[in-house]
N, C-alpha and C positions, 0 to 999 in steps of 0.2 A: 456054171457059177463064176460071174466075175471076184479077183482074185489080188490085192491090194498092193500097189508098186511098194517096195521099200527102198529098195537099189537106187542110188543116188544118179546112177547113166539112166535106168528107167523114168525119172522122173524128169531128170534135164533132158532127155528126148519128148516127153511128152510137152515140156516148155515149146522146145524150139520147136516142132511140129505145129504149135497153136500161133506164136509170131510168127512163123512164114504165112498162115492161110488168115491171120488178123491182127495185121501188125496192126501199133501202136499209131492213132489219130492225132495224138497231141505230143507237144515234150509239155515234161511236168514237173513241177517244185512244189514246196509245200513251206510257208510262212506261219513261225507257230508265234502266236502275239501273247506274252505275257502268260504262259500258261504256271502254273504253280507245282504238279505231280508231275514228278522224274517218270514215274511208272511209264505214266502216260506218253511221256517224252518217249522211252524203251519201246513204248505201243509203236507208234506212229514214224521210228526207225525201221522198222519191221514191215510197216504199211510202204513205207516211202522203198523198201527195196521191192517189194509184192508187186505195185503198180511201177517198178521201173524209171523213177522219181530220179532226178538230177543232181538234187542237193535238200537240204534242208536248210530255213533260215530262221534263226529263233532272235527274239529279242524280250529285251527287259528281266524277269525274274526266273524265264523260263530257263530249267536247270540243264545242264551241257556235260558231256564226258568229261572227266572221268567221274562223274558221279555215279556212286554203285547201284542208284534204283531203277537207271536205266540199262544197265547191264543185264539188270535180274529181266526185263520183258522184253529187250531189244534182241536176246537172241543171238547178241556177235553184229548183227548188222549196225549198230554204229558204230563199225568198224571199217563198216564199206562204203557207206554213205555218206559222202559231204556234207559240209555242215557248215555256218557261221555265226556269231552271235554278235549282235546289236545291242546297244546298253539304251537307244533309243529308238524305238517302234518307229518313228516317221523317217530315219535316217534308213533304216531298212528298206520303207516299201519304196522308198527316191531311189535307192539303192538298185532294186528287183528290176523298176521300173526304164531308168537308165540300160539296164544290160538285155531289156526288150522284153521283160516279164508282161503279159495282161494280169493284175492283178483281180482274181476274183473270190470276192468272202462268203465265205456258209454262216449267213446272218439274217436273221429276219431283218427285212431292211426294206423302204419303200421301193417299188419298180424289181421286188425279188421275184424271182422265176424259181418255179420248183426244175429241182436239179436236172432230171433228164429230161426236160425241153428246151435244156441251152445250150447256146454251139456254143461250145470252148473254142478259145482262142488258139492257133498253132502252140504258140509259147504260152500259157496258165501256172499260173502259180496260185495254189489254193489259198487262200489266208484261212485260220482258224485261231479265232480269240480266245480272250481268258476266259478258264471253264463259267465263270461264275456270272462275269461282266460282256461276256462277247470280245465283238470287234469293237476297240475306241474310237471316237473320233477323230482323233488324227491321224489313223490309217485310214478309217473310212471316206478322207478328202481322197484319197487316191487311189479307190477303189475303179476299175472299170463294169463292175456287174459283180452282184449279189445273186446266189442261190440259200435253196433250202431244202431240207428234207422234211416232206410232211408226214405228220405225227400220227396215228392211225389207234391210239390208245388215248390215256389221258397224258402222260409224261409231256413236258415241253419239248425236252430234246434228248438228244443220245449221249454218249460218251463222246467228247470231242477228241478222239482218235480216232472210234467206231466209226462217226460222223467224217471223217478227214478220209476214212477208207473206204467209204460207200462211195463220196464225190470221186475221189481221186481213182479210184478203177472207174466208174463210167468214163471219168474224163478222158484217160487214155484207148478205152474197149471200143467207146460207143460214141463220144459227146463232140466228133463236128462232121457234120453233113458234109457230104462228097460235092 
């Protein structure tokens, strides 16, 4: 009967053991455009250390440490995670884009590719809009490539951290052809 790691050496061995035999395809960032729940902010610091994420870049309403709702799901990890906030979404993704970012949005958008039949780019920065509205148009001028995750129920979509940590482990496990 297999027998459940808790030891914290058992478990970072079993990390490092799985990056040596599958390192990481891509570097990754994750662009949070206008999102509204800190929770969700706390999720996807969590997600963003999980896949091994670079930084995080948030802009507009989306809420930023030290706010306490992202403490309560983030788990200490934005603590570890970069981060930076923009008071304007287009200055961000100029921003991304400039330091060699590909920017690609999880947005139903024309020319979208469901998620894992796209190469990511070495450098991907995920975008993920506001829960409600998506990705806006003014980021979407500076989008390189649109994915999606398709729906298999009636729901439109998932939780957009859910959705930020399905993209973002393919992108780094699996998402560019050798």
């Amino acid at each position: 009967m297999a027998k459940t790691i808790h030891a914290k050496v058992g478990v970072r061995q079993l990390q490092k053991e799985f990056l040596m035999a599958r390192p990481p395809k891509v570097e990754l960032c994750f662009f949070l455009q206008d999102w509204e729940d800190g929770y969700n902010v706390g999720g996807m610091f969590r997600v963003a250390d999980g896949c091994g994420a670079q930084k995080l870049i948030m802009s507009g309403r989306t809420p930023v440490p030290p706010d306490p709702t992202i403490g309560v799901t983030s788990m200490g990890q934005h603590r570890r995670i970069p981060f930076e906030h923009h008071k304007h979404h287009e200055d961000a993704a100029k921003k991304l884009i400039a330091e060699g970012w590909s920017l690609v949005a999880v947005e139903l958008a024309d020319g979208a590719m469901p998620y894992d039949e796209f190469d990511y780019p070495e450098k991907t920065c995920i975008v993920l809009g506001n829960e409600g509205a998506g990705v806006y148009g003014a980021v979407m001028r500076h989008i390189a490539s649109s994915v999606y995750i398709p729906m298999l129920g009636k729901g439109r979509s998932l939780n957009v951290h859910v959705a930020g940590a399905i993209v973002g482990f393919h992108a780094v496990l699996r998402g560019r052809t050798e």
